[in-house]
N, C-alpha and C positions, 0 to 999 in steps of 0.2 A: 781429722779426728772428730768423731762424734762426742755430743756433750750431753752427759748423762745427767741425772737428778741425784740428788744426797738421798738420803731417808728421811728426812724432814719434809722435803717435796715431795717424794713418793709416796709416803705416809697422810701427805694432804692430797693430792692429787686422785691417790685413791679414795679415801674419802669423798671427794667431790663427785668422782662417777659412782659409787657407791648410793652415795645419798640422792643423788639427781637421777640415777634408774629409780630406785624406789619411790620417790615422791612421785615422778610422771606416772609411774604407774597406779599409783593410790590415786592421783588425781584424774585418771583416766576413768576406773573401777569406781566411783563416786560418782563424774558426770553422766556415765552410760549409766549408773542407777538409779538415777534422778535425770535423768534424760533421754532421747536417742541420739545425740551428740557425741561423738568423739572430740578431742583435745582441737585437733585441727582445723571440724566443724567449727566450733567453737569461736578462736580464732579468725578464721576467716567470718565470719559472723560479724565481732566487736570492731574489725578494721573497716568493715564494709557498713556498720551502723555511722562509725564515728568517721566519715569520709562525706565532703560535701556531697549533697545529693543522694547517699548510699550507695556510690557507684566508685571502682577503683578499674584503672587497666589492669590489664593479667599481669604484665608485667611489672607494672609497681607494687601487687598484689603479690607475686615470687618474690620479688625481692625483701617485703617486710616479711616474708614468713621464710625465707631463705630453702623457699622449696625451688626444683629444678622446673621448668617454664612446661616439660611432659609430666611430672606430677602433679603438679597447681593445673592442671588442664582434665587431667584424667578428675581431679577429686574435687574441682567445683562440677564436673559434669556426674558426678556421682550426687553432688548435693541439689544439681538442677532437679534430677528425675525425683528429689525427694520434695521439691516447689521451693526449699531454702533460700536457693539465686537463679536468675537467667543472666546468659551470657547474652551481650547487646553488640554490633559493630560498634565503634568508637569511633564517632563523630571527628576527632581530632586527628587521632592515626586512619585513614582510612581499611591498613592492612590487620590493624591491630583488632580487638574484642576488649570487652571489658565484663566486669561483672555487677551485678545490680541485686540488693537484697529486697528479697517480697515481703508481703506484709508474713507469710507462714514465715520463713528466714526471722523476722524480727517478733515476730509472737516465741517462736522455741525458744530467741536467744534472750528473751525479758523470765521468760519460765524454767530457764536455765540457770539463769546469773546467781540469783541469791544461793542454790545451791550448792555453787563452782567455787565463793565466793566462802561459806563456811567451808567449803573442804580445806580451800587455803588455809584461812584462819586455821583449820584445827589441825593440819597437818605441818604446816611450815611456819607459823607466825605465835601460837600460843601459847609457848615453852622460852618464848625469847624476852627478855629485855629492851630499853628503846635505846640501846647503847649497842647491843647484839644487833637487833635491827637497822641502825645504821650503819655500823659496820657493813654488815650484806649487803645492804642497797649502795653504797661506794663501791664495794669489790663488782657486785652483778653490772653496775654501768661501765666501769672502769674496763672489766671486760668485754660487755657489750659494742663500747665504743670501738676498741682494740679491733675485736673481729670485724666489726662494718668498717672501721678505715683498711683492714687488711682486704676485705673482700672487694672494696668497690678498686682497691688499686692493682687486683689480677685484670 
């Protein structure tokens, strides 16, 4: 037997895709207006600034951003040609690459942030309370945690 949702759930559930397409995409439509970053750029950017050395393998680099190891392949090579990252062999995997943020990479992503940064703010964080706020931030980890313990156990 399959197990359905009440209306209660369905009625939050949708809400939640509801409100999470629209936000990405306002925060998308905001950073490319104040940038030439895309969400993803972006991203890949903040894990590779904040990573000892500014260098991550590809593959721990897929896994925080829960992209497939052919698309985390294709769209750092897309941000290489724009001088954002070079891909380097990885000294540690011989078979593996890694990726390394330049000094352009870390100049767009310093001329980006405060931008990215009020979009939040005004989009997702300004209408809230620190009681609403907290609430969120339990439910997003609580989830968060959920799916990377589901993922890492396929």
């Amino acid at each position: 037997m399959v197990e359905s949702l009440d209306n209660t759930q369905m009625a939050c559930w949708r809400a939640f895709i509801e409100s999470s397409q629209r936000l990405i995409t306002q925060l998308e439509e905001d950073l490319r207006a104040d940038s030439e970053l895309s969400l993803p750029d972006y991203h890949v950017l903040v894990l590779l600034s904040e990573a000892p050395r500014q260098r991550l393998r590809m593959g721990e680099l897929a896994s925080r951003l829960v992209f497939s190891p052919s698309r985390l392949t294709y769209h750092v090579s897309t941000m290489e040609r724009r001088g954002l990252v070079v891909r380097e062999s990885c000294p540690e995997d011989r078979r593996g690459s890694q990726a390394v943020l330049t000094a352009t990479g870390l100049l767009a992503l310093r001329e980006a942030a405060p931008h990215h940064l009020a979009s939040v703010r005004r989009h997702l964080m300004d209408d809230l309370d620190e009681a609403e706020m907290a609430c969120l931030t339990r439910v997003f980890t609580r989830l968060g945690d959920r799916l990377t313990a589901a993922r890492t156990s396929d």
